[in-house]
matplotlib code that plots the C-alpha trace (Angstrom):
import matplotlib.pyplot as plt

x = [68.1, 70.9, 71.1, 74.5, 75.9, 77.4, 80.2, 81.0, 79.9, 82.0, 85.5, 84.8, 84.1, 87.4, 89.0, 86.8, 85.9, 82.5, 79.9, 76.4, 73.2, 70.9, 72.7, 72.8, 70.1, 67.8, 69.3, 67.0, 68.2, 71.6, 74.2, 76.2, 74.0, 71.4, 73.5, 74.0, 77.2, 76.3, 76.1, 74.2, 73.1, 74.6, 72.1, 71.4, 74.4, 73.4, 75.7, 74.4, 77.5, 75.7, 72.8, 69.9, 66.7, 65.2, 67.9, 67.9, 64.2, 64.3, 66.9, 65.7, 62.3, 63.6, 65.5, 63.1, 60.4, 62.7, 64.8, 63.9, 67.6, 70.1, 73.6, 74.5, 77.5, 78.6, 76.0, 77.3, 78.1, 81.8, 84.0, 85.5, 82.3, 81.6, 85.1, 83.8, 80.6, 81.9, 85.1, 83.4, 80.9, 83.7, 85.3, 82.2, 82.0, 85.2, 84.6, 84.4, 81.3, 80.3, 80.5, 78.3, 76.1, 75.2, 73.3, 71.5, 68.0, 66.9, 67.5, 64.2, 61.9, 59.7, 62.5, 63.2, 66.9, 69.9, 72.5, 70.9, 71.3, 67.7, 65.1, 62.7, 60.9, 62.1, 59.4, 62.2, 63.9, 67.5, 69.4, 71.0, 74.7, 74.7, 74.3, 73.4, 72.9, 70.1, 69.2, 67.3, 69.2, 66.6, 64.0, 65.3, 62.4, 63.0, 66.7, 67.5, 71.1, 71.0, 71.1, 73.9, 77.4, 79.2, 82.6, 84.0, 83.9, 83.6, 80.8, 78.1, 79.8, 80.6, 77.0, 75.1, 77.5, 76.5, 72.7, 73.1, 74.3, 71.8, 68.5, 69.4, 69.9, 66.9, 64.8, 66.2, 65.1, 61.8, 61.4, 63.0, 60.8, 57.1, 58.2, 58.9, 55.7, 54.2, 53.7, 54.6, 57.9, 56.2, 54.0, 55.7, 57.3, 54.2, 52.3, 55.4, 55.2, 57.0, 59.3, 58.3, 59.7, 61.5, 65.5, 66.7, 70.4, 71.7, 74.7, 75.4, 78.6, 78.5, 81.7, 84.1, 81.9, 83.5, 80.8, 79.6, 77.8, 75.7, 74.7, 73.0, 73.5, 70.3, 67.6, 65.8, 63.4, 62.2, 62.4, 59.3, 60.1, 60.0, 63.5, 66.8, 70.2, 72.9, 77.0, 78.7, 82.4, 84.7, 83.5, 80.8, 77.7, 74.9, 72.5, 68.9, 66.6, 66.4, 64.7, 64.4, 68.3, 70.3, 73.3, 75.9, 75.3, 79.0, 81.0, 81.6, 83.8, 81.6, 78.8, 75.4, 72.9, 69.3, 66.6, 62.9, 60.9, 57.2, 55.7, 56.9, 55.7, 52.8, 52.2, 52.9, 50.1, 52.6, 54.7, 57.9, 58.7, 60.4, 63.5, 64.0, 67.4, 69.8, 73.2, 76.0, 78.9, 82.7, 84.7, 88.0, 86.6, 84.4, 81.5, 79.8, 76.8, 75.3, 71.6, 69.6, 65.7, 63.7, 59.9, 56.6, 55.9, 53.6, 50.1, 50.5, 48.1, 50.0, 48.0, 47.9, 48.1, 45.0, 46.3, 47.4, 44.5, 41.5, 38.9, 41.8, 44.2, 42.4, 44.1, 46.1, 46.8, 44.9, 45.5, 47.0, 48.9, 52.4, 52.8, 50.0, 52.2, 55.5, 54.0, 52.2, 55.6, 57.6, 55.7, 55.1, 51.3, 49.2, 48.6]
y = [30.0, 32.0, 32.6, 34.7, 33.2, 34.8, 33.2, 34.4, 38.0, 37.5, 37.0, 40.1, 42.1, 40.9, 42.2, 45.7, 46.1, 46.9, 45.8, 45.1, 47.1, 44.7, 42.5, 46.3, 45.2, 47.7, 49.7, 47.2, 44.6, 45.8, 43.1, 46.4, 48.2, 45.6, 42.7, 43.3, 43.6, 44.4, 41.3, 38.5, 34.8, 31.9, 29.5, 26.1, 23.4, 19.9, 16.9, 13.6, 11.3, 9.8, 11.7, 10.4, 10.0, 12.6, 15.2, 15.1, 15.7, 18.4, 20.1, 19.6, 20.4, 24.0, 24.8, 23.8, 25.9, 29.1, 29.3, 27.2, 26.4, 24.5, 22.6, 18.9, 17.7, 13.9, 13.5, 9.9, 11.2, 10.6, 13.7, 11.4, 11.3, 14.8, 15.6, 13.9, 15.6, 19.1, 18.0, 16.4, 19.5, 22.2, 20.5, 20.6, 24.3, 24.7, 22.9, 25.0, 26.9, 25.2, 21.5, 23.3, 24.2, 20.8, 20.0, 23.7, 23.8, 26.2, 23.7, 21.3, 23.9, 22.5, 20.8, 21.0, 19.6, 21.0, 23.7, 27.1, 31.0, 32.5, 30.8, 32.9, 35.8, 38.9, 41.6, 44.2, 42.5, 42.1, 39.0, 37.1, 36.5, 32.4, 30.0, 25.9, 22.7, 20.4, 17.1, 14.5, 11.9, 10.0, 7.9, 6.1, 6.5, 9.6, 9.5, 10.7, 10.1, 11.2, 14.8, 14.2, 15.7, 13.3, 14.8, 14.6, 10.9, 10.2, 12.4, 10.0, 7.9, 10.6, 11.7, 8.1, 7.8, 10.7, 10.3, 6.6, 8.5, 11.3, 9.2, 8.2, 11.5, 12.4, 9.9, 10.0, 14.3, 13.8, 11.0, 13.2, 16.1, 13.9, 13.4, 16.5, 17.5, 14.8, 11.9, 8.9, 8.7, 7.9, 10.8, 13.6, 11.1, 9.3, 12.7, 13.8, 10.6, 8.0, 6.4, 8.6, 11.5, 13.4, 14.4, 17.0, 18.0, 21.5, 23.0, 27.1, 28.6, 32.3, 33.6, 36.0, 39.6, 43.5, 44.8, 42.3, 44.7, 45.6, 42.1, 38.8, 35.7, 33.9, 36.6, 36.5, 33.1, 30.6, 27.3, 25.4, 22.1, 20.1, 20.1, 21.1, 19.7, 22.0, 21.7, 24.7, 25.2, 26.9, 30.7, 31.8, 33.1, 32.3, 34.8, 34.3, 36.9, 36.5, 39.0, 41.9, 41.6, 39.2, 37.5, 36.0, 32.3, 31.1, 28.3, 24.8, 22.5, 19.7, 20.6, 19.3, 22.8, 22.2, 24.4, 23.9, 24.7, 25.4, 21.8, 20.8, 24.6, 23.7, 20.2, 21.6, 23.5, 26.9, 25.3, 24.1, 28.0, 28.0, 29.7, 33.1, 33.3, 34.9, 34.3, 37.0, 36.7, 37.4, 39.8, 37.2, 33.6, 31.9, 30.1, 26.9, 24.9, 21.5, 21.9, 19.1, 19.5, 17.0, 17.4, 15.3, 14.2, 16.7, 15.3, 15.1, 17.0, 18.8, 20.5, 21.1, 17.5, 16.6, 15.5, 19.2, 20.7, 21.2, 24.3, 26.0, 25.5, 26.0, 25.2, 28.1, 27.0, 25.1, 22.2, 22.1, 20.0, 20.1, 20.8, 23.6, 25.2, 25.2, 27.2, 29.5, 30.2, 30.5, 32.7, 34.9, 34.4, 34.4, 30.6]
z = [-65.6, -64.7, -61.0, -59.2, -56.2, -54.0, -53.6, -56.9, -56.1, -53.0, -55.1, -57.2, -53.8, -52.4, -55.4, -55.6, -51.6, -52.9, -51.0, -53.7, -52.3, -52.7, -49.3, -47.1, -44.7, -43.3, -40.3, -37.8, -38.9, -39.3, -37.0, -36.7, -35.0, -32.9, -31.9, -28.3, -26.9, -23.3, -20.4, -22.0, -20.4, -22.7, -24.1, -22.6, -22.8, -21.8, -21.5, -22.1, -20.4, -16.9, -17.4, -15.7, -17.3, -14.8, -14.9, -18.5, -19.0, -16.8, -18.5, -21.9, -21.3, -19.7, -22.0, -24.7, -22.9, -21.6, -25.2, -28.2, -28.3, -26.8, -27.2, -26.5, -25.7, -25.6, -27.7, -29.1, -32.9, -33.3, -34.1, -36.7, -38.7, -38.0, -39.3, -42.5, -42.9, -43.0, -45.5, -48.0, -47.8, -47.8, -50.4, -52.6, -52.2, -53.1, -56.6, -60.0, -60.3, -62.9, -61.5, -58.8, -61.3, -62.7, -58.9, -59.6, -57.9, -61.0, -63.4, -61.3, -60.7, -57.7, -55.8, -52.5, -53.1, -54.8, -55.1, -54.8, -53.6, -52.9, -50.9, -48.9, -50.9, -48.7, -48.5, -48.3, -51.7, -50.1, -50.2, -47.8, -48.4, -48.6, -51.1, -49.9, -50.9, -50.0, -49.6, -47.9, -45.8, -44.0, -44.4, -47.0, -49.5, -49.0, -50.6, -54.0, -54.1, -57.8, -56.4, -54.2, -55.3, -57.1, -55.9, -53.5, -54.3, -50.5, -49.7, -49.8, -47.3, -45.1, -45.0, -44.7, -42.1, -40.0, -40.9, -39.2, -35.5, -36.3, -36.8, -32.9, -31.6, -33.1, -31.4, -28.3, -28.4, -29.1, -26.2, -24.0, -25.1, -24.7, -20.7, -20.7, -21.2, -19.2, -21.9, -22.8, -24.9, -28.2, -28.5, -30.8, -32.8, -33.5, -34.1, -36.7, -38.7, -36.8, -39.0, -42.0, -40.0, -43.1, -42.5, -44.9, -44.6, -46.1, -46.3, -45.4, -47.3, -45.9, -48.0, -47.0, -46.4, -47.1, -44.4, -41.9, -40.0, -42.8, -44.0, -42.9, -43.9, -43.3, -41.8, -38.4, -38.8, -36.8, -38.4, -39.9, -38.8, -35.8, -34.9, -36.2, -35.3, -36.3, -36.5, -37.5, -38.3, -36.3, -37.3, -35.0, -36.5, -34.8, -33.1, -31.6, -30.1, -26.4, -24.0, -27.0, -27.6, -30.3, -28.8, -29.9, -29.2, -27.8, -29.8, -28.3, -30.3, -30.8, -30.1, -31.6, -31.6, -31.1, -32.1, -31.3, -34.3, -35.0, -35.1, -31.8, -30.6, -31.9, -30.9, -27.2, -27.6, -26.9, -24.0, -26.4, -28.3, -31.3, -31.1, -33.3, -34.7, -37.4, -38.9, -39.3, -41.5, -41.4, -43.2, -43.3, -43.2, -44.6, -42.6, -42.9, -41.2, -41.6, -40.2, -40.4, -40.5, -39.2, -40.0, -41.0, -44.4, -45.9, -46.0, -41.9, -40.2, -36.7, -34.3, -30.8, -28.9, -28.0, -24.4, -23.8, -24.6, -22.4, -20.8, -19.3, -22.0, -25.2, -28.7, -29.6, -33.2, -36.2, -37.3, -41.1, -43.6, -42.5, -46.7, -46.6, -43.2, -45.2, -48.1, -46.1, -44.0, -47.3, -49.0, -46.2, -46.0, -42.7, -41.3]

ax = plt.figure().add_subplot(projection="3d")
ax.plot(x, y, z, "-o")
ax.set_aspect("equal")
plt.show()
């Protein structure tokens, strides 16, 4: 199945300065024209070094509640190994389209992991101006490292490697997330799996883009999962929709982003709110990101927490197969 990427698209734009229809958004969606430019409040940053337990809950759990988003600092992964991560993933991209090609998605129709372009059906038909590559890196059942890009020669190192700080991270988020809503430390991981909890790494390549203000990268979405733990490189891109504006969400070298997604919203019962975001692209540079979604295996059944719920605060969502929720969101079909 022959599918265009746009990084290919991209090169013949850069030679023509023609920018394809199909990736002109619609004018509300347009960065041009609706990303705010006035006064806006910066998202959450938290630093772990000497945080106390207390202080730390409290700041997670507000910022978890208040914005869906938020970045850590000192968060214990070593630049080092971050360093890794996003070489042996620009280097990938950087490979011959058709060594690309041989890790296609198309070519393993069902899967979940691979190179690919299109993802989400759009209900206007545009396209987003990425391609990515996905694969699981935690638990390790869950790891086909037959899918993983054979060059680099390093780049199953590098990502093992930052997998092993992540898994931590991970954990220590959704303990600090249960006290924050008043339980004990075991509670959301428990309710997304426990140790089954599935980690599935992909990589963003936003190429070089003639009209910026015209197209988006990855369109406004809140993500499905539980949580998401996201580096970027050094081109900003990032946007989420805070009080009916989207702002630019400011860079911090070395930063880890987290976004709530809808599982923990749901699982708090509405208290935890996904966060809403967007990616713009850059008419010079290229831009990459390494999100890592963390969410149950699919035969888990999330709902609201029974300990949340009660007479005066009813269930607000149903219960469903984490699997059942993921194809419902990606085919754009009520839940």
């Amino acid at each position: 199945m022959e599918v265009e990427r746009v990084q290919v698209i991209a090169s013949v734009c850069a030679a023509d300065g023609v920018m394809p229809p199909e990736f002109i958004r619609s004018e509300h969606e347009q960065p041009g024209i609706t990303t705010y430019r006035g006064p806006a409040p910066e998202i959450p940053v938290i630093d772990l070094a000497g945080a106390d337990q207390d202080r730390l809950t409290i700041a997670v759990a507000e910022a978890s509640r208040e914005w869906g988003i938020f970045q850590l600092l000192n968060h214990g992964i070593p630049r080092e190994v971050i360093r890794e991560l996003q070489r042996v993933g620009k280097e990938f991209f950087e490979l011959p389209q058709e060594e690309k090609e041989m890790y296609a998605m198309e070519c393993k129709p069902g899967s979940s992991e691979g190179y690919g372009t299109k993802l989400q059906r759009e209900l206007e038909g545009k396209k987003a101006w990425v391609d990515f590559f996905f694969h699981y890196v935690s638990p390790p059942a869950r790891v086909n490292h037959a899918i993983w890009p054979k060059n680099p020669a390093d780049y199953r190192k590098a990502n093992e490697e930052y997998a092993k700080h992540l898994v931590g991270l991970v954990d220590k988020m959704l303990m600090t997330l249960s006290r924050g809503l008043g339980l004990e430390e075991h509670v959301l991981k428990e309710a997304l799996g426990g140790d089954g909890l599935e980690l599935r790494l992909k990589i963003n390549y936003y190429p070089p883009c003639p009209r910026p203000d015209l197209a988006l990268g990855v369109v406004a979405h809140t993500d499905m999962c539980a949580l998401t733990f996201l580096l970027p490189n050094l081109v900003p891109g990032l946007q989420v929709f805070k009080d009916e504006h989207w702002i630019d969400v400011n860079f911090i070298p070395n930063a880890v982003i987290v976004h709530i997604g809808d599982q923990i919203e749901i699982l708090s019962n509405g208290t935890y709110k996904s966060v809403l975001h967007r990616t713009t692209v850059n008419k010079e540079k290229v831009r990459m990101s390494w999100p890592v979604f963390c969410a149950p295996p699919g035969e888990m059944v999330i709902g609201p927490l029974q300990q949340l719920v009660g007479d005066e605060s009813p269930a607000k969502y149903k219960p469903k197969k984490y699997k059942d929720y993921a194809y419902c969101k990606l085919n754009k079909l009520p839940q």
